[in-house]
C-alpha positions as CSV (number, residue, x, y, z in Angstrom):
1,X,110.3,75.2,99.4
2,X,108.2,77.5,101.6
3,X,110.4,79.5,104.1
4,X,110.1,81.2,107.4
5,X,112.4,84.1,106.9
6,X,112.2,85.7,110.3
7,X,111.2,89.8,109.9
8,X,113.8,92.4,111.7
9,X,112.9,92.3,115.3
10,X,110.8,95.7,116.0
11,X,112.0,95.8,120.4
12,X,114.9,97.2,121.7
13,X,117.1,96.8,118.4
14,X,114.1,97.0,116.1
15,X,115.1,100.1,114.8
16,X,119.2,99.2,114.1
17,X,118.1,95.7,112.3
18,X,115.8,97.3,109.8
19,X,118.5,99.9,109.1
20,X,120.7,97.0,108.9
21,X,118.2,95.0,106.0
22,X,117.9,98.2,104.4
23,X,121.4,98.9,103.7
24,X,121.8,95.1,103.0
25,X,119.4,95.7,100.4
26,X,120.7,98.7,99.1
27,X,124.1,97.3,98.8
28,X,123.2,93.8,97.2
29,X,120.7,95.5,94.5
30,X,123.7,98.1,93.5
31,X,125.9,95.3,92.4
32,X,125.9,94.1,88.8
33,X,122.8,92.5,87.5
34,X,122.4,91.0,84.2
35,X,119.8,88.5,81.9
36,X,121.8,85.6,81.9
37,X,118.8,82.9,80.9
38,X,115.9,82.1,79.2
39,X,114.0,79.3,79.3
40,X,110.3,78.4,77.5
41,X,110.6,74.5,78.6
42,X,110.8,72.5,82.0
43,X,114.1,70.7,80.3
44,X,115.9,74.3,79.2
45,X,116.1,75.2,82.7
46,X,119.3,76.6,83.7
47,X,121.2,73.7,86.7
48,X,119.9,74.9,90.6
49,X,122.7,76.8,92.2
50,X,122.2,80.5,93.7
51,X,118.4,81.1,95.5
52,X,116.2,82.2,93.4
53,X,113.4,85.1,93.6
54,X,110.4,84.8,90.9
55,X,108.1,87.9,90.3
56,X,104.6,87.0,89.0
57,X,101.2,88.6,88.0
58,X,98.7,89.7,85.7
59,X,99.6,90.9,82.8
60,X,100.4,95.0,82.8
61,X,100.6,94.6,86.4
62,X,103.9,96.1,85.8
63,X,106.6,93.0,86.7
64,X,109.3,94.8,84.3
65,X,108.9,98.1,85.7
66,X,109.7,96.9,88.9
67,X,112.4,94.9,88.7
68,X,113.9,97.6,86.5
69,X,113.2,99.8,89.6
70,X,114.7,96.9,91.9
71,X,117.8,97.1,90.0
72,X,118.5,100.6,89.2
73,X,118.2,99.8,85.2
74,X,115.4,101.0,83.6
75,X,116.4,98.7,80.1
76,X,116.8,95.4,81.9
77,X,113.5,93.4,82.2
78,X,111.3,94.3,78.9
79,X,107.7,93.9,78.6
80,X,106.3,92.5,76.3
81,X,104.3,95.1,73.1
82,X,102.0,92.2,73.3
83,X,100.3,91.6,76.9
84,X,100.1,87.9,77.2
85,X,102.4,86.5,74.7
86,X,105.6,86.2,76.3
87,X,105.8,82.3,77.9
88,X,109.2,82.4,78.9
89,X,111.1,81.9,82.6
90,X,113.7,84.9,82.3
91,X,116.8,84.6,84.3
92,X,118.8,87.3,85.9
93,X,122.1,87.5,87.7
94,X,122.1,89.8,90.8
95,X,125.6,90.3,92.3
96,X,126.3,86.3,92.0
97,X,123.9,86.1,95.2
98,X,120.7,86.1,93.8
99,X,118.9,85.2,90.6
100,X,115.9,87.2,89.9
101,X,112.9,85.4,87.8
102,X,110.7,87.5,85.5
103,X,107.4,84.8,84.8
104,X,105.3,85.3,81.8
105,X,101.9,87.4,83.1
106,X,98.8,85.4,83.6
107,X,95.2,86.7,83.2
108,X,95.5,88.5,80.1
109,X,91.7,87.9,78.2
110,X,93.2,87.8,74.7
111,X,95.9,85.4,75.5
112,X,95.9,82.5,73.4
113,X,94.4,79.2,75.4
114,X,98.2,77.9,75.6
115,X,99.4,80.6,77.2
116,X,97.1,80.7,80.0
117,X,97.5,76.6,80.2
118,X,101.4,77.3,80.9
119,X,100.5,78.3,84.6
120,X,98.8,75.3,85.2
121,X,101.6,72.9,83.6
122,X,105.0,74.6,83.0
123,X,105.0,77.3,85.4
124,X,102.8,75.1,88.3
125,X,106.0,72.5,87.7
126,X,108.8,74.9,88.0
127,X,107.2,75.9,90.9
128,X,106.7,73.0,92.5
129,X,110.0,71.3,91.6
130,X,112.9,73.9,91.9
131,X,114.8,73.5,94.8
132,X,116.2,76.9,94.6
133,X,113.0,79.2,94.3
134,X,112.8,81.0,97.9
135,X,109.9,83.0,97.3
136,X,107.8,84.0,94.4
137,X,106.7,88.3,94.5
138,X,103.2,88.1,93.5
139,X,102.2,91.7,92.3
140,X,99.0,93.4,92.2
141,X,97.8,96.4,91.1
142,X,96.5,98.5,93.8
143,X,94.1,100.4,91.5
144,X,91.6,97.8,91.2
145,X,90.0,95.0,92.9
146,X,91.3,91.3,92.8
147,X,90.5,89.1,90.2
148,X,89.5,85.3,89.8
149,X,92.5,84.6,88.4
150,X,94.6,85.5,91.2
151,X,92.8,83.3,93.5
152,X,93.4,81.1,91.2
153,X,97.4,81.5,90.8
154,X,96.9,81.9,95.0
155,X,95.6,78.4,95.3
156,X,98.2,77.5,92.6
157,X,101.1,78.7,95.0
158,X,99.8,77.2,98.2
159,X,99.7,73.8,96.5
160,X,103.4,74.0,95.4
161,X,104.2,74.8,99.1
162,X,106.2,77.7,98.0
163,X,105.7,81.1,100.0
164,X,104.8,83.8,97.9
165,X,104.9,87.6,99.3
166,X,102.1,89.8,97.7
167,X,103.2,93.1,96.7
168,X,101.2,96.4,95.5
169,X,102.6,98.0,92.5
170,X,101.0,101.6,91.1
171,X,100.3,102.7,94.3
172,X,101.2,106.1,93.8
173,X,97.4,106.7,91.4
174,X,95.5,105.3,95.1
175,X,94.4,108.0,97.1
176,X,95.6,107.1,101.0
177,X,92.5,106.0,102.7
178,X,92.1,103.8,99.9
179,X,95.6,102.7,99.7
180,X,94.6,101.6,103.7
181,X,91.5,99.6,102.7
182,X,94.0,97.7,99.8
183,X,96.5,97.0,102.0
184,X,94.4,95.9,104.8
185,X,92.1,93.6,102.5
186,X,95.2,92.4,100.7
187,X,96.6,91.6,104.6
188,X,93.1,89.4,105.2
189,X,93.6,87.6,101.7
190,X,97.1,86.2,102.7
191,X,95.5,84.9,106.0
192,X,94.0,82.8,104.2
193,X,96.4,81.1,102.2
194,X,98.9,79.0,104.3
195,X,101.7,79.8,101.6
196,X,101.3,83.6,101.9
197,X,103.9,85.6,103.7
198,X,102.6,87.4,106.2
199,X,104.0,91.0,105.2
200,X,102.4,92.8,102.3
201,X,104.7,95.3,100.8
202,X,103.1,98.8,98.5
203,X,105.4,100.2,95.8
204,X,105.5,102.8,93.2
205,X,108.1,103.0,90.9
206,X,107.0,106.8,89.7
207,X,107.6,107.1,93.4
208,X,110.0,104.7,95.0
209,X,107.7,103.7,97.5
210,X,108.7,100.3,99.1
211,X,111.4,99.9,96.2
212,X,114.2,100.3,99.6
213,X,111.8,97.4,101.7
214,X,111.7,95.5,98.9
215,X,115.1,95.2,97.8
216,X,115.8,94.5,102.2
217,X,113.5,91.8,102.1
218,X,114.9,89.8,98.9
219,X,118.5,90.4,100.4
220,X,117.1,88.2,103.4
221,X,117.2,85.7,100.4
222,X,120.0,85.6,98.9
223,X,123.4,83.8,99.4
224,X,126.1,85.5,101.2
């Protein structure tokens, strides 16, 4: 399941094909996009058909917010009042291109022991076994330092051989010079992961930082 999606060619035409993946993202992520599934067991999965694009991390990392930012629709992907508790796979319908996949948030300390057990059975086997996934967005808050757990979902991700692009979120409460030394450790982290993709993206959704880069790099995905 791990792909190789080529980035837009910085020589001579560098500049015309990321103005290209730009507006392909802009286009594709101003289309309809509506909840459309939801599923809390391997067997109430929805049949493979159009790629798929999950978003994971910790809990309050801020998954909603940004796919609500993606999308243009600040009501669309809800988090949950309590952080942990939601253990559903949330399906959404972008254009009839794409389906965007909101996974429950891992990490959270006062999650009950089944909820943090569904990453290593429910979620590590939809990972692992769906044909459709292209690539999981693995958010992290730029604000503070990387936790055990993320290696741990890291190492999770490699083993399902399915590429996973690691994304700041927040990033507009980091200073620049620190913002630098986040990006550039995140950077080293994902060389050494085999399933990491090799381009780390920073966003902000008080901002719209990398909310344009984003959305050019999940068109790359989806079907035409």
């Amino acid at each position: 399941m791990a792909d190789h999606t080529p980035e837009p060619d910085r020589g001579t035409n560098g500049a015309e094909a990321e103005l290209a993946a730009l507006e392909a993202g802009r286009l594709l992520f101003a289309g309809p996009c509506d909840f459309f599934f939801a599923a809390q067991k391997l067997d109430q999965l929805p049949a493979p058909g159009r790629p798929e694009v999950a978003f994971a991390g910790r809990s309050n990392v801020g998954k909603s917010s940004l796919i609500n930012a993606l999308t243009s629709r600040a009501g669309l992907a809800r988090a949950s009042h309590q952080p942990g508790r939601t253990r559903q796979l949330n399906f959404f319908n972008l254009g009839g291109r794409l389906d965007l996949v909101d996974m429950p948030g891992y990490g959270y300390a006062e999650a009950a022991k089944s909820v943090k057990e569904d990453w290593q059975g429910m979620m590590f086997a939809y990972l692992r076994g769906r044909a459709t996934l292209r690539r999981v967005v693995l958010l992290l808050d730029a604000r503070i330092e990387f936790k055990a757990v993320d290696f741990e979902v890291m190492d999770l991700l490699d083993r399902a051989a399915v590429t996973y692009q690691m994304v700041l979120t927040k990033v507009d409460a980091v200073k620049p010079p620190a913002l630098t030394r986040k990006h550039d450790a995140t950077l080293a982290l994902g060389q050494k992961h085999p399933a990491a993709h090799p381009v780390v993206l920073a966003t902000s959704r008080e901002t719209g930082a990398g909310i344009a880069e984003l959305r050019a790099a999940l068109a790359s995905l989806a079907s035409t």
